[in-house]
C-alpha positions as CSV (number, residue, x, y, z in Angstrom):
1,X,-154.6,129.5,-93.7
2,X,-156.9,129.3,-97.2
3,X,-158.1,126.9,-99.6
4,X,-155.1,126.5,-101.1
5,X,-153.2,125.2,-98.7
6,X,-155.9,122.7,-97.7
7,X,-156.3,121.7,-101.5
8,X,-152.2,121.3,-101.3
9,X,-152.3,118.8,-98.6
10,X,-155.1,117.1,-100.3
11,X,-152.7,116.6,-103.1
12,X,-149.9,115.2,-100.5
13,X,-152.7,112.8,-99.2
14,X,-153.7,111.2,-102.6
15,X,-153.5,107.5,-102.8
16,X,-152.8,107.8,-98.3
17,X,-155.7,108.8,-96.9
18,X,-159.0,107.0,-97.1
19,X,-162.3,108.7,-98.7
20,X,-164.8,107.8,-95.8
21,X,-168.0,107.9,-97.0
22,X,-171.1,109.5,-96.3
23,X,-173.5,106.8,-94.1
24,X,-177.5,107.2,-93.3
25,X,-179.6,105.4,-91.6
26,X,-183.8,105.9,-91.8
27,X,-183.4,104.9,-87.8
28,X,-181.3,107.9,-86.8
29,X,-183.6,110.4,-89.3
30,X,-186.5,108.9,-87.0
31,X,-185.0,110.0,-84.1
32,X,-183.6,113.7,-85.1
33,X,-186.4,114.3,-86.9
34,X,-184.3,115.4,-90.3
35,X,-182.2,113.9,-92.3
36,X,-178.8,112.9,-90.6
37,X,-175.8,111.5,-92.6
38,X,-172.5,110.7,-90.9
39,X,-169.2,111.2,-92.2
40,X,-167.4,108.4,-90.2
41,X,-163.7,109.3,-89.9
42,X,-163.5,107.1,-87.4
43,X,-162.8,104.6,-90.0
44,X,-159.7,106.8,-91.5
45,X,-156.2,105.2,-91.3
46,X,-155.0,104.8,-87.3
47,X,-159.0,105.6,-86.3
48,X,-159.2,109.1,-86.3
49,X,-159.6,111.9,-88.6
50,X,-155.7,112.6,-87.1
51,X,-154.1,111.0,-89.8
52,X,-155.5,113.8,-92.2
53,X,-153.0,116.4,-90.5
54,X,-150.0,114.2,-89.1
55,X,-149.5,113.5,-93.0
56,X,-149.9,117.0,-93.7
57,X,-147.5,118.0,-91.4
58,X,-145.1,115.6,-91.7
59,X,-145.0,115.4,-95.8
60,X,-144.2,118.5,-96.1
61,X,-141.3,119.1,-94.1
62,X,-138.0,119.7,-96.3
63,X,-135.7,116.9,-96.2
64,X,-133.5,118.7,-93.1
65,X,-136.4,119.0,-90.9
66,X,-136.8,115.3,-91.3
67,X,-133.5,114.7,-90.3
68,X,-134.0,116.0,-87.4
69,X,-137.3,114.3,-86.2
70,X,-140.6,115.4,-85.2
71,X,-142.4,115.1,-81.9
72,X,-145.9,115.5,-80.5
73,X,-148.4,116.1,-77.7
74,X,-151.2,114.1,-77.5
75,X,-153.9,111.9,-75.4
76,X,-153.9,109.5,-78.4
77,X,-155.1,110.0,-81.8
78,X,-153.0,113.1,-82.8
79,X,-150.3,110.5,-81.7
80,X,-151.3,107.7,-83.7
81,X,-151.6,110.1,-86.6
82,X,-148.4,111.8,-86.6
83,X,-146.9,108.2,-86.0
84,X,-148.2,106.7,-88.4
85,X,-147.0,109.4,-91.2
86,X,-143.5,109.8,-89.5
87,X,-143.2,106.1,-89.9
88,X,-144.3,106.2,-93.9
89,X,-141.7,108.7,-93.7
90,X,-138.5,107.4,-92.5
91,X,-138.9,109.8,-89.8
92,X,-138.0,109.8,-85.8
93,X,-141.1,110.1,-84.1
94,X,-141.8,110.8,-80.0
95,X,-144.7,111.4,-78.4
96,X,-145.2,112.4,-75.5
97,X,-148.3,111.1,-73.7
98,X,-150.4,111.7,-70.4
99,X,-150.1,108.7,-68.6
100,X,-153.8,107.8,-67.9
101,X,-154.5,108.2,-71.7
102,X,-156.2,104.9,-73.0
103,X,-154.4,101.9,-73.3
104,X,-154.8,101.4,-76.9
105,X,-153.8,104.4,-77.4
106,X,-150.5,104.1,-75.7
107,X,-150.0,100.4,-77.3
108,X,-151.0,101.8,-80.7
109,X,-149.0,104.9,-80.9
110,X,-146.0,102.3,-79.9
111,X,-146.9,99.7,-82.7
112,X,-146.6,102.4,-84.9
113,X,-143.3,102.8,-84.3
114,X,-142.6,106.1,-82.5
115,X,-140.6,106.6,-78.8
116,X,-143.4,107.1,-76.2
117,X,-143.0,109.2,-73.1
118,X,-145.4,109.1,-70.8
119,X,-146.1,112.2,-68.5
120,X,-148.1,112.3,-64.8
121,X,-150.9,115.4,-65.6
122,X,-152.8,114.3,-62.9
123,X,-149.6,114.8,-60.4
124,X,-149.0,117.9,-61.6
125,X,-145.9,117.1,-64.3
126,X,-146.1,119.0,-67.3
127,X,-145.6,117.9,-71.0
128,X,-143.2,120.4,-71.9
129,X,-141.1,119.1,-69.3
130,X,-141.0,115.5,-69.6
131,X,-140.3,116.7,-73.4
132,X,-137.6,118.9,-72.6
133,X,-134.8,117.2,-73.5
134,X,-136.1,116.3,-77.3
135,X,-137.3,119.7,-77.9
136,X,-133.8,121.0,-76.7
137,X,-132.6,118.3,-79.1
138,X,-134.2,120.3,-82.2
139,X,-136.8,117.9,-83.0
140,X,-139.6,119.8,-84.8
141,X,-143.2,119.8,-82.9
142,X,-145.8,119.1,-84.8
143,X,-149.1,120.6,-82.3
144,X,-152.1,118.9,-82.7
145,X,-154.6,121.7,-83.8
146,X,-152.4,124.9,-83.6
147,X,-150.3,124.3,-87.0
148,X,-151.2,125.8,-90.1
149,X,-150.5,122.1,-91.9
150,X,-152.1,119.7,-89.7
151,X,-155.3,122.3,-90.4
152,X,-154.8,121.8,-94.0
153,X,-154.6,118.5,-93.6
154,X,-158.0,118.2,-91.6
155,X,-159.5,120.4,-94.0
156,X,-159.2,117.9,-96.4
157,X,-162.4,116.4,-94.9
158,X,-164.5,119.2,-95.5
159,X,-163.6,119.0,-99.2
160,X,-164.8,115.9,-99.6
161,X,-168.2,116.9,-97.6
162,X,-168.6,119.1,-100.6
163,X,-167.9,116.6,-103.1
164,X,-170.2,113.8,-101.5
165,X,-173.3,116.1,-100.3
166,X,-173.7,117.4,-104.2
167,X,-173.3,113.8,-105.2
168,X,-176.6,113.1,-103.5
169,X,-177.8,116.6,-103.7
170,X,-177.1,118.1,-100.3
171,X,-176.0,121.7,-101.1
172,X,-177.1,123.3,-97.6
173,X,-176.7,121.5,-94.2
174,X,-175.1,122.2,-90.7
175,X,-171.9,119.9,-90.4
176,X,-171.2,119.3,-87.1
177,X,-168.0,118.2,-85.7
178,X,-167.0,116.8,-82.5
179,X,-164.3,119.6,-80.9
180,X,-161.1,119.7,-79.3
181,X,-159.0,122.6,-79.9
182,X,-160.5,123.5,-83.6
183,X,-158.0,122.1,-86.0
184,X,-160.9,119.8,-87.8
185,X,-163.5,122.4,-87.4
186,X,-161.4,124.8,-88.6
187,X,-160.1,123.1,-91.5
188,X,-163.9,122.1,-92.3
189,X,-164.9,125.9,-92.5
190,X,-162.6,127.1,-94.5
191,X,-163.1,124.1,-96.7
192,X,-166.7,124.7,-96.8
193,X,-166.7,128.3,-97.6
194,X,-164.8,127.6,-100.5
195,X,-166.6,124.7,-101.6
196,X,-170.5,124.9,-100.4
197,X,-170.5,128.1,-98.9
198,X,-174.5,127.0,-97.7
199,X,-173.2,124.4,-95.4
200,X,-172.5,125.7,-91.5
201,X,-170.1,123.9,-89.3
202,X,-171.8,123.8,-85.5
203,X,-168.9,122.6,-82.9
204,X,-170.2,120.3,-80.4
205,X,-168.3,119.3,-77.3
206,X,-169.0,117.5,-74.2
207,X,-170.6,119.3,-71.2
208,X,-168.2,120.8,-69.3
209,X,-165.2,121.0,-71.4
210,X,-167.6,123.2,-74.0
211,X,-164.8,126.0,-74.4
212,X,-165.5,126.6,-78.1
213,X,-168.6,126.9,-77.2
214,X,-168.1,129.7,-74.5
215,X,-165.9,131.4,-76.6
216,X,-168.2,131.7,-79.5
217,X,-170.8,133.1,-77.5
218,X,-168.1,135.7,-75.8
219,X,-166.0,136.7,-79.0
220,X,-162.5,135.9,-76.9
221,X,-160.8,132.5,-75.9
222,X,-162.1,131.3,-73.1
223,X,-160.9,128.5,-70.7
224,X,-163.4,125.9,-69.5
225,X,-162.8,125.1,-65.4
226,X,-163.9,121.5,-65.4
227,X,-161.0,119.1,-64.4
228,X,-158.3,117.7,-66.8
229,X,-160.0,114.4,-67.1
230,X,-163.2,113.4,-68.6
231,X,-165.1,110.4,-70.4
232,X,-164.4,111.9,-73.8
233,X,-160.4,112.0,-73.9
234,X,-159.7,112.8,-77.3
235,X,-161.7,116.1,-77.5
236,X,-160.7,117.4,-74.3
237,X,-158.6,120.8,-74.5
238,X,-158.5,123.7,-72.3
239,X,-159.3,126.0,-75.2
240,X,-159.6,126.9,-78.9
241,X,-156.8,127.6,-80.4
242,X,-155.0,130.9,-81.1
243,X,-154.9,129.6,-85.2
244,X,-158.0,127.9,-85.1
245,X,-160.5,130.4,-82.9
246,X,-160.3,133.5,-85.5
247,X,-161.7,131.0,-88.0
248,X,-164.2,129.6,-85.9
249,X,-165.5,132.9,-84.9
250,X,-165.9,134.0,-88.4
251,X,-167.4,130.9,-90.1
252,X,-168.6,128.9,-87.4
253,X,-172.2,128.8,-86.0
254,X,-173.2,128.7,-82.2
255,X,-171.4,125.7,-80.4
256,X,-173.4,122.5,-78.9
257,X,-172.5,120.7,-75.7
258,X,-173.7,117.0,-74.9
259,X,-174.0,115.0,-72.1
260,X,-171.9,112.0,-71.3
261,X,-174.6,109.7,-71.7
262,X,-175.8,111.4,-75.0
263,X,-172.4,110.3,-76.5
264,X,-172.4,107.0,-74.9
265,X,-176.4,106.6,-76.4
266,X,-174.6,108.1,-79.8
267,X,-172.1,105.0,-79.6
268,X,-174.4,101.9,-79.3
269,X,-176.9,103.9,-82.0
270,X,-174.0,104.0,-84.7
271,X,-172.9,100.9,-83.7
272,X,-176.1,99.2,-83.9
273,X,-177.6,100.9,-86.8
274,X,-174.7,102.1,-89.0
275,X,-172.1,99.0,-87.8
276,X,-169.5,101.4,-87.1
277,X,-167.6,101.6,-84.2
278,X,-167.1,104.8,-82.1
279,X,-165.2,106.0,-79.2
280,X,-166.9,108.6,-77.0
281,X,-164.9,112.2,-78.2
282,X,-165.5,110.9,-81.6
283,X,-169.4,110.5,-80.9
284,X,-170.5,113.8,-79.5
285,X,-171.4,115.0,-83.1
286,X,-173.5,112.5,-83.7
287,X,-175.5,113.1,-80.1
288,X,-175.8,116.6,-81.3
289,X,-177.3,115.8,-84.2
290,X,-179.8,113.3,-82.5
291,X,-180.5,114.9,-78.9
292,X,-179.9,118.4,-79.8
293,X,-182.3,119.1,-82.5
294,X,-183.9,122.1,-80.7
295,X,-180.2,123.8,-81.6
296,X,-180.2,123.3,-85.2
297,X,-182.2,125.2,-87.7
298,X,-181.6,123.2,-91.3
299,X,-183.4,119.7,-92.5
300,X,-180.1,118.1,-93.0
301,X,-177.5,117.9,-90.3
302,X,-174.0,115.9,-91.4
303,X,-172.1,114.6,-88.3
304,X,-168.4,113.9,-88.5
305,X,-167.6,111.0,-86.5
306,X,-163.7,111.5,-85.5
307,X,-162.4,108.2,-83.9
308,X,-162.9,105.0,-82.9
309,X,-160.0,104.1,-80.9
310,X,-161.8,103.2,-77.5
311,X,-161.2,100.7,-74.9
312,X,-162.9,97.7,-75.3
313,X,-164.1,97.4,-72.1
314,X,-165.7,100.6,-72.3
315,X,-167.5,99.7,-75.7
316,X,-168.7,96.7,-74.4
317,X,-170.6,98.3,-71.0
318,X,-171.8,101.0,-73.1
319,X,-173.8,98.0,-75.6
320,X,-174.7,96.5,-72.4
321,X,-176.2,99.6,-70.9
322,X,-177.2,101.6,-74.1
323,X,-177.4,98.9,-76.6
């Protein structure tokens, strides 16, 4: 992984991906106490920073990989993303899905045209088996944070941190960035180091489920214990990855965790004050960068928003209670 390769997929993504912008709000500085912009990739293409890398990945394939399809593991958004590009692509696309993922998740990821198969985590059934018969088929995996293109593609972000922080003259801040298994923050870093190499990307994860975190502060990959489920879905991985936690541990900074009800405060503030719509994984940053203040050490903290796919009914008792 290098710049290179990210500026390569940024080249694939031209005229595809959306440039989210930078938002602000004098509310949110009042309540972190320094100046907070958010980088809302919640409002990319299929709600989630995800599409970055499924395009990636999926544009450059050669044209025999194609043939024989791609598929996916994912709670949702990685879904929706690789989807969504296979789609563009003429591609075949399944995706293989935990069956108490979100409903709009599932319905999305089959709008978008791919095969869903839904798997029982929770009784014990295992992805890899209820994709066993399309991997043995020689469809071509595409893993949601583990694959040198889909970081590329995430990276892609980070570049245009870079761009928009000098455009308002930002040239040091800590970016932080909700967490899963690394491929964003990764990407981020190594975009970053390249392009404003006085910015510091802090992971930030929900309490619990804070395995980047842990593993920062041991040096090794380490597995959180909590159960599989939680309230923030998309951001919930057992641990970093084996691509992505070497980059973390050599450019990130120490990790954050947040409370459920600091992301679910994060929601109704960004939806209230920056009109934006987020679901709980893709909040957490912003709840760092808001509750967490004590943890961060610069005047200027940019939060990466990551989706907004979230159940309605959820959004709407979180305004209720939060709002």
């Amino acid at each position: 992984m290098n710049i290179d390769m990210i500026e390569a997929a940024a080249q694939r993504l031209k005229g595809h991906a959306r440039r989210t912008p930078l938002l602000s709000s004098p509310f949110l500085d009042e309540i972190a106490g320094r100046h907070v912009f958010v980088k809302p990739e919640n409002l990319q293409h299929t709600g989630s920073f995800k599409f970055r890398g499924g395009w990636s990945a999926v544009s450059a394939l050669s044209d025999a990989q194609r043939k024989q399809g791609v598929i996916a593991f994912s709670s949702g958004n990685h879904a929706q993303g690789v989807a969504s590009a296979a789609a563009a692509h003429g591609v075949k696309a399944v995706i293989v899905m935990p069956a108490d993922a979100p409903q709009i998740k599932i319905d999305n990821t089959r709008a978008l045209g791919a095969d869903v198969v839904l798997y029982d985590r929770a009784g014990g059934e295992s992805r890899e088996e209820a994709a066993e018969a399309y991997t043995k088929a020689g469809m071509i995996l595409i893993r949601p944070y583990d694959d040198a293109q889909v970081i590329a593609g995430q990276g892609t972000t980070g570049l245009e941190i870079a761009e928009q922080a000098a455009e308002v003259g930002i040239n040091a801040a800590e970016v932080l960035i909700c967490t899963g298994g690394g491929g964003l923050s990764a990407g981020i870093s190594l975009a970053l180091e390249a392009k404003a190499p006085k910015m510091k990307v802090r992971t930030c994860e929900p309490q619990g489920f804070d395995d980047v975190r842990i593993s920062l502060e041991t040096g090794a990959i380490t597995a959180h214990n909590s159960p599989a489920k939680g309230l923030c879905d998309a951001i919930l991985t057992p641990a970093p990855g084996e691509m992505t936690f070497p980059i973390l541990h050599r450019l990130a900074g120490q990790g954050i965790a947040v409370s459920d009800e600091e992301a679910k405060r994060a929601m109704a503030l960004a939806f209230n004050r920056l009109k934006i719509v987020l679901e709980p994984g893709g909040a957490v940053s912003l709840a760092a960068a808001l509750f967490h203040g004590d943890a961060l050490a610069m005047d200027t903290a940019i939060a990466v928003t990551t989706g907004g796919n979230v159940d309605p009914a959820l959004f709407t008792q979180v305004l209720q209670t939060y709002g």
